[in-house]
MARSE-958758 format. One record per residue (C-alpha): z, x, y; residue in three letters; residue number from 1. Coordinates in nm, 2 decimals, always signed. Layout:
! residues N
+--------+--------+--------+-----+-----+
|     pz |     px |     py |   r |   k |
+--------+--------+--------+-----+-----+
|      Z |      X |      Y | ALA | NUM |
...
+--------+--------+--------+-----+-----+
This chain:
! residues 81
+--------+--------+--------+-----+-----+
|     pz |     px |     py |   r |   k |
+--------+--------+--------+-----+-----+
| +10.85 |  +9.51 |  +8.79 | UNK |   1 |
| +10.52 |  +9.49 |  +8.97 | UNK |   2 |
| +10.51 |  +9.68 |  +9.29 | UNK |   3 |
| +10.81 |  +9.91 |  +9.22 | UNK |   4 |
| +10.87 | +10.13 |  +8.98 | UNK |   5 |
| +11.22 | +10.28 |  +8.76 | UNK |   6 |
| +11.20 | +10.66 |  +8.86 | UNK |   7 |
| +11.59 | +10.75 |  +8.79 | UNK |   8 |
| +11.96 | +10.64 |  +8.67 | UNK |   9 |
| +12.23 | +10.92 |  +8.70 | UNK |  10 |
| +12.55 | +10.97 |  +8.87 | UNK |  11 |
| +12.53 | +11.01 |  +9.28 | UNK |  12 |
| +12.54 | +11.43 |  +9.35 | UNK |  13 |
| +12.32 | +11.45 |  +9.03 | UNK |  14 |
| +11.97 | +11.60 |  +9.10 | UNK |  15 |
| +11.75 | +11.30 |  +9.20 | UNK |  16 |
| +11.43 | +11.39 |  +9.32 | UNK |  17 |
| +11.22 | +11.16 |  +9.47 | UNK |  18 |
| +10.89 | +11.24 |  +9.69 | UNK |  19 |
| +10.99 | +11.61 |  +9.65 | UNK |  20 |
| +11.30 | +11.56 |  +9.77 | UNK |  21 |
| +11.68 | +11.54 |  +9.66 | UNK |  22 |
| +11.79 | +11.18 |  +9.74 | UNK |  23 |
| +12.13 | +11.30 |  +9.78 | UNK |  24 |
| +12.07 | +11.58 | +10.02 | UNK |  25 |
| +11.93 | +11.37 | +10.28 | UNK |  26 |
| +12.06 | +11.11 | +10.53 | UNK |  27 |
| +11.95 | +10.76 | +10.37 | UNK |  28 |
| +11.74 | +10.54 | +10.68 | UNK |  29 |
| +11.82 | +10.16 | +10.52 | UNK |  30 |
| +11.52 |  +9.99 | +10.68 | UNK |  31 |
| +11.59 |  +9.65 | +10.87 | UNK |  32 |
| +11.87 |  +9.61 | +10.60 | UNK |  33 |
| +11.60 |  +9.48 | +10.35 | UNK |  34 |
| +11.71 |  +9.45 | +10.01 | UNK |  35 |
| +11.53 |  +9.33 |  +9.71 | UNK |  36 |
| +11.63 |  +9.20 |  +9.36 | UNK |  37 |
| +11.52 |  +9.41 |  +9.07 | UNK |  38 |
| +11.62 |  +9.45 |  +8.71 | UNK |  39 |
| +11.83 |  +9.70 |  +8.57 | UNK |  40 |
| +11.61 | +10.03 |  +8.48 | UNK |  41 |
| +11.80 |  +9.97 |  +8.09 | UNK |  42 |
| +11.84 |  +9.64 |  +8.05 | UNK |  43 |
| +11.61 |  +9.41 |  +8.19 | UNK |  44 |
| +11.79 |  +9.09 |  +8.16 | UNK |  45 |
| +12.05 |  +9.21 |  +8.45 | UNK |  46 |
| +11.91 |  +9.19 |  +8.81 | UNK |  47 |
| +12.07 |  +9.37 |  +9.09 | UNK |  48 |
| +12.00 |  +9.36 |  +9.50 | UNK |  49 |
| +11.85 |  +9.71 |  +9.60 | UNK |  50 |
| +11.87 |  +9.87 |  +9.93 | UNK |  51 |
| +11.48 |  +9.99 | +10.02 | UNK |  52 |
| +11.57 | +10.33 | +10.25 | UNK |  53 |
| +11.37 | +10.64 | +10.37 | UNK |  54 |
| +11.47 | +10.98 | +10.41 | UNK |  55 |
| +11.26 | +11.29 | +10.56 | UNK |  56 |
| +11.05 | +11.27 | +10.87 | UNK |  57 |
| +11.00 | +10.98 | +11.02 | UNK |  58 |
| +10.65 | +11.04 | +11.04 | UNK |  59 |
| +10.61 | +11.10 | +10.68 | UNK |  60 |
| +10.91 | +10.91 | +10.51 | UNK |  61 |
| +11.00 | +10.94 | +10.14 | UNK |  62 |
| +11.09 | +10.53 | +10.06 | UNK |  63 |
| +11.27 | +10.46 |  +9.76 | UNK |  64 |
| +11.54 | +10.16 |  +9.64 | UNK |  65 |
| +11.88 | +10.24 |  +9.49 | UNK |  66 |
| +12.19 | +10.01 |  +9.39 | UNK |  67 |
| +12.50 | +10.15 |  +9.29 | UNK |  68 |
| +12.53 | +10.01 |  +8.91 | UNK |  69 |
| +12.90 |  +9.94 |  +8.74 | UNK |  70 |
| +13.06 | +10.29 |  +8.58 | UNK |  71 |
| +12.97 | +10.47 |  +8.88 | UNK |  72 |
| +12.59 | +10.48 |  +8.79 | UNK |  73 |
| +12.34 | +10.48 |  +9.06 | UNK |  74 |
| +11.94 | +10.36 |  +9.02 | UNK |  75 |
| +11.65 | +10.47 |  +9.16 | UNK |  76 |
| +11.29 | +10.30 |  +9.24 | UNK |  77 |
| +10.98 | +10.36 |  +9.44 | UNK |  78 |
| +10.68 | +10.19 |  +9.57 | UNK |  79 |
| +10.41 | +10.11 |  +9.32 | UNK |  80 |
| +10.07 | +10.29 |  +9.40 | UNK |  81 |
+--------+--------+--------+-----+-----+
């Protein structure tokens, strides 16, 4: 997908790292309730809505998007450079 990038699909708990840090050890920060429709990191014919959050300092914020996917699966983008 241009402008984001699949960085990880696992269970939520599961070590997700993202920007040096564990997604799941963090307080997401859902920005302005934005969402935006990208494609399954495994099968790119299914689209889902992702939340686009932050965690860390405000300052310095870690963004990243994550959906919750059917069998309790969770995936994981960031920003394109």
């Amino acid at each position: 997908m241009v402008g984001w990038k699949d960085v990880h699909i696992g269970r939520e708990g599961d070590r997700c790292i993202i920007g040096g840090m564990d997604v799941w050890r963090h307080e997401w920060r859902w920005i302005n309730g934005k969402t935006i429709s990208l494609p399954h990191p495994f099968d790119r014919t299914q689209r889902f809505s992702y939340s686009i959050c932050e965690i860390g300092a405000r300052h310095k914020p870690v963004r990243f998007a994550a959906t919750q996917l059917p069998d309790g699966l969770w995936a994981f983008y960031v920003p394109g450079t």
